[in-house]
C-alpha positions in Angstrom: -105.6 -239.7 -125.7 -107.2 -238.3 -129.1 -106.5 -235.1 -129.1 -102.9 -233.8 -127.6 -102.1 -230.2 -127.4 -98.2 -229.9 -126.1 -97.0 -226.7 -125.0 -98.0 -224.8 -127.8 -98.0 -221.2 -128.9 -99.2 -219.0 -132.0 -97.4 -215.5 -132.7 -98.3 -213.0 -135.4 -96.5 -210.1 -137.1 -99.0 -207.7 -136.6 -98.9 -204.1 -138.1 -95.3 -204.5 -138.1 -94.5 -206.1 -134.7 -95.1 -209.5 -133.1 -98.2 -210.6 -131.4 -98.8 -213.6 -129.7 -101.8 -215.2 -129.4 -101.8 -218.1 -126.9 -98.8 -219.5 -125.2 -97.9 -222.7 -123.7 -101.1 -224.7 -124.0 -101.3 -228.3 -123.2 -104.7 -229.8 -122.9 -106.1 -233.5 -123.7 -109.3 -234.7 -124.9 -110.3 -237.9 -125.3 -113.0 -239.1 -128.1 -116.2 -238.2 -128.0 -116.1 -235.1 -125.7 -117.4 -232.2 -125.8 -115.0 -229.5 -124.4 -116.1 -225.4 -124.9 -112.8 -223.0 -125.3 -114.2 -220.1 -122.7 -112.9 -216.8 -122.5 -113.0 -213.2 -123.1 -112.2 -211.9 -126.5 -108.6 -211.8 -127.1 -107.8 -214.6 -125.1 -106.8 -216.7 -128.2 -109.9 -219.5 -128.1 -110.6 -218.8 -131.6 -107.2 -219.1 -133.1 -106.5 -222.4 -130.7 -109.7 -223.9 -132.5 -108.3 -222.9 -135.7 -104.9 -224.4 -135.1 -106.4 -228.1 -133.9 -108.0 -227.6 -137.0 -105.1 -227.2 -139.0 -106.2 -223.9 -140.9 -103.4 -221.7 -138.9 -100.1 -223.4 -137.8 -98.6 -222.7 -134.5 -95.2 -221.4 -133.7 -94.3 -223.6 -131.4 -95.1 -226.9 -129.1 -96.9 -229.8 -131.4 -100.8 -230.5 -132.0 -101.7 -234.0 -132.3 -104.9 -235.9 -133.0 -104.8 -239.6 -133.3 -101.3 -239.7 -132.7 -100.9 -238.0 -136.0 -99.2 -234.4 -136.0 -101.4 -231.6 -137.2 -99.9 -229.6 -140.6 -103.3 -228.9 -142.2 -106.7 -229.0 -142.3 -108.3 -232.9 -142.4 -111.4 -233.8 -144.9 -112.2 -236.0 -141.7 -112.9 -233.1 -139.7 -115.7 -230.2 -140.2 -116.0 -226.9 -139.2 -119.1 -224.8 -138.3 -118.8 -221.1 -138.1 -121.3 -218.3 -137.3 -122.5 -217.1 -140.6 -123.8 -220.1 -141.6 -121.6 -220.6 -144.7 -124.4 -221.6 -147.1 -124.7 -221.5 -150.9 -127.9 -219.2 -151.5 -128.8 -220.8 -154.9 -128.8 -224.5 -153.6 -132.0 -225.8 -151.1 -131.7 -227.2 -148.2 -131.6 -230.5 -149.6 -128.5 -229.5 -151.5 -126.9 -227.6 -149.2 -126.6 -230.3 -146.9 -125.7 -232.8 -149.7 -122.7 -230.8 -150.2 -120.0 -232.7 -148.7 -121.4 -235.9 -150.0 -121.0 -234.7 -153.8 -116.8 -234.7 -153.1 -116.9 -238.6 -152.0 -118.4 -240.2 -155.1 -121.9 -241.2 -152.9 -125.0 -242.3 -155.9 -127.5 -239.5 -155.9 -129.9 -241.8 -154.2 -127.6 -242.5 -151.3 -127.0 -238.8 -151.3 -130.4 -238.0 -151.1 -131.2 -240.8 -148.1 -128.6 -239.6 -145.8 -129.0 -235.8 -146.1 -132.7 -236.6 -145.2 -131.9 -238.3 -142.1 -129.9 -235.6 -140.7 -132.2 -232.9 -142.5 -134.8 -234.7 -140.0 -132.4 -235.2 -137.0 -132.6 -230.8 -136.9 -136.2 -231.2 -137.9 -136.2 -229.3 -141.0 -137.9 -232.2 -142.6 -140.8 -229.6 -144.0 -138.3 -227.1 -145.4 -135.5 -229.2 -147.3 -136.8 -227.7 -150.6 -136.2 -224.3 -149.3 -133.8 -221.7 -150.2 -131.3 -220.4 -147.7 -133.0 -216.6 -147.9 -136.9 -218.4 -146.8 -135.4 -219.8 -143.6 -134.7 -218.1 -140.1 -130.8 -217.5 -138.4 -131.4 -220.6 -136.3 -132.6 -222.7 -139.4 -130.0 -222.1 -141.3 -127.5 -223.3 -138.3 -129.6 -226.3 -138.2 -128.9 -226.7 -142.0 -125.3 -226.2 -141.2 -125.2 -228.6 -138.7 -126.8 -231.1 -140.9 -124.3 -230.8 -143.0 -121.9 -231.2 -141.0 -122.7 -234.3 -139.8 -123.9 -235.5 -143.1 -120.4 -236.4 -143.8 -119.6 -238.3 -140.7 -117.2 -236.0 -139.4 -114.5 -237.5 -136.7 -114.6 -233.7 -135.1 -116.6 -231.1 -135.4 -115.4 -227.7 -134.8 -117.7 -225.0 -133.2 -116.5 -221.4 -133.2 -119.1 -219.5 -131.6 -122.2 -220.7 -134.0 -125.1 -219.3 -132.2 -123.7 -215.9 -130.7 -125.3 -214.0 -133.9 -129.2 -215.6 -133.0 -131.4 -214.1 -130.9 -131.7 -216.1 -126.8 -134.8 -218.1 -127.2 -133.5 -219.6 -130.3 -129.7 -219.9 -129.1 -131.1 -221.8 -126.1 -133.3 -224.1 -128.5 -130.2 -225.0 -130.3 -128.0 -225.4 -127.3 -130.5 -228.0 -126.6 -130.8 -229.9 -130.0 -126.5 -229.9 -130.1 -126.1 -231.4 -126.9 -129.1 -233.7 -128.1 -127.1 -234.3 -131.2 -123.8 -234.6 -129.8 -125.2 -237.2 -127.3 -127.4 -239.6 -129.9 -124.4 -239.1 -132.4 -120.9 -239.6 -130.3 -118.8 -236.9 -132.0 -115.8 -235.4 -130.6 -116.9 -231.8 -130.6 -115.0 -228.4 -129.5 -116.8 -225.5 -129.0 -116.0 -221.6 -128.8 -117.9 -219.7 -126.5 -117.4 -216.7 -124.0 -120.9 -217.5 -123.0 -120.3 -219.4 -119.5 -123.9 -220.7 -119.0 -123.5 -221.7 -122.6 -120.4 -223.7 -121.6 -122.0 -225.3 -118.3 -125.0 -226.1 -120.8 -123.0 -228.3 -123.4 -118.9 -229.0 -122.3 -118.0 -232.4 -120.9 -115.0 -230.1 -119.8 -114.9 -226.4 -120.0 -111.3 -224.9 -120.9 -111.2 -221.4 -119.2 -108.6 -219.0 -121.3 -107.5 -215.3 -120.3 -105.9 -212.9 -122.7 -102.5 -211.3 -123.0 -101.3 -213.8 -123.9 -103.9 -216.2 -124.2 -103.7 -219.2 -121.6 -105.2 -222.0 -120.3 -106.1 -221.0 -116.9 -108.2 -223.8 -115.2 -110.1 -226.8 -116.9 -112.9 -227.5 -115.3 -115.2 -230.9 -115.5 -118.8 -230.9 -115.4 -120.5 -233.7 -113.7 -124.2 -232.9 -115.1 -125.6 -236.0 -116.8 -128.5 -236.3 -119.5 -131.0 -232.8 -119.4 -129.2 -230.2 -118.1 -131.4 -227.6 -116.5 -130.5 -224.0 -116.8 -132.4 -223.0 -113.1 -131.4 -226.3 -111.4 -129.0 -225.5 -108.1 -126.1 -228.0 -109.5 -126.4 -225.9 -112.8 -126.0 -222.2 -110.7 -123.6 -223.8 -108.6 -121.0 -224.5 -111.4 -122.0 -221.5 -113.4 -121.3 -219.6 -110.6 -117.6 -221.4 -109.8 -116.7 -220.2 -113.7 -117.1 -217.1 -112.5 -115.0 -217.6 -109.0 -112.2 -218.5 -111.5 -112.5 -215.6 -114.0 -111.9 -213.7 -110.9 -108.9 -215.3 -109.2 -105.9 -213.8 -109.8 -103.4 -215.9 -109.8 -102.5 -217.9 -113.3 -101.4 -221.4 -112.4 -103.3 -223.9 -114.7 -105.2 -226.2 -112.5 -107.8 -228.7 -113.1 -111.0 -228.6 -111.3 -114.0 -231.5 -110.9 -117.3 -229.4 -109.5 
């Protein structure tokens, strides 16, 4: 397995006493999945993602990837946040050119592979742009970009599109799962959007809160275009919600 989370647990001092954030989670994924972290807020998705990452250690239990035990963050890996994260002063172009500056890449080589992905999020007519000309969803697309301009071996999601407006959250829900098809990156996603998770996940990993958990992990059989009113669509989005509701908290694996 790629990815192997083993019983582990994040606590925090927190205004003078201890918090815990998630608690014995175990959960494997495999390369080249996409798995969405569901739950409410406080449920600890965002601070897992972080710790898989390597930005915040946990406590306890180990986090592996490539049999390799996680200490800190990997140059391998990315990480895509909501706010974009770009440098106002630099274009497009430049912006998503980044990353490729730190490994030594000729400026012409630079300049060829930020304009393929610059084109794979069809920005192609705006890569001379400043940050400040372009719209939310552009500038996620230019984030993206950059991501991938580096040929990350994970990409990290935490929540990306819950700032942007539902007709252009649903167009990049669409170009991501477009992307993360044509381009075969292990990606895992924040959300505590369920139709948002049915959309994208290979695997959706429900959480609940206090302390966070890993309360079912469900599999989602949809294949190629996945369409929002379809029956097999309602019928899982509608199961999430069965299991937000059941009260019991044994972790169990479901296939819809």
């Amino acid at each position: 397995m790629y990815i192997e989370v083993e019983n582990a647990g994040k606590t925090f001092l927190q205004n003078g006493k201890e918090f815990t954030a998630f608690t014995d989670v175990s959960l494997s994924i495999e390369k080249g999945e996409f798995i969405c972290l569901l739950g409410p807020s406080g449920c600890g998705k965002s601070t897992l993602l972080n710790a898989i990452a390597g930005f915040s250690p946990i406590t306890s239990g180990s986090i592996k990837i490539d049999g390799k035990e996680i200490k800190e963050p990997s140059v391998e890996n990315v990480m895509i946040f909501q706010n974009y994260g770009l440098f106002p002063w630099r274009t497009v172009q430049k912006n998503v050119e980044l990353g490729l500056e730190s490994k030594k890449i000729s400026k012409d080589e630079r300049h060829k592979i930020a304009d393929k992905y610059i084109e794979l999020v069809g920005l192609e007519n705006f890569k001379r742009s400043h940050p400040r000309q372009l719209s939310g969803g552009m500038q996620q697309r230019v984030s993206i970009a950059r991501a991938l301009a580096v040929d990350p071996e994970i990409i990290f999601m935490d929540e990306p599109f819950g700032a942007l407006d539902a007709i252009t959250r649903m167009k990049l829900q669409d170009d991501i799962l477009s992307i993360s098809k044509q381009e075969k990156k292990t990606i895992i996603f924040v959300t505590h959007d369920i139709e948002e998770a049915v959309f994208l996940a290979d695997r959706i990993v429900i959480m609940t809160p206090n302390p966070g958990k890993i309360k079912s992990v469900v599999t989602v059989p949809l294949k190629g275009h996945r369409e929002r009113t379809a029956s097999d669509f309602l019928q899982i989005r509608d199961k999430i919600f069965e299991l937000f509701n059941m009260k019991h908290e044994e972790q169990i694996e479901y296939i819809i």
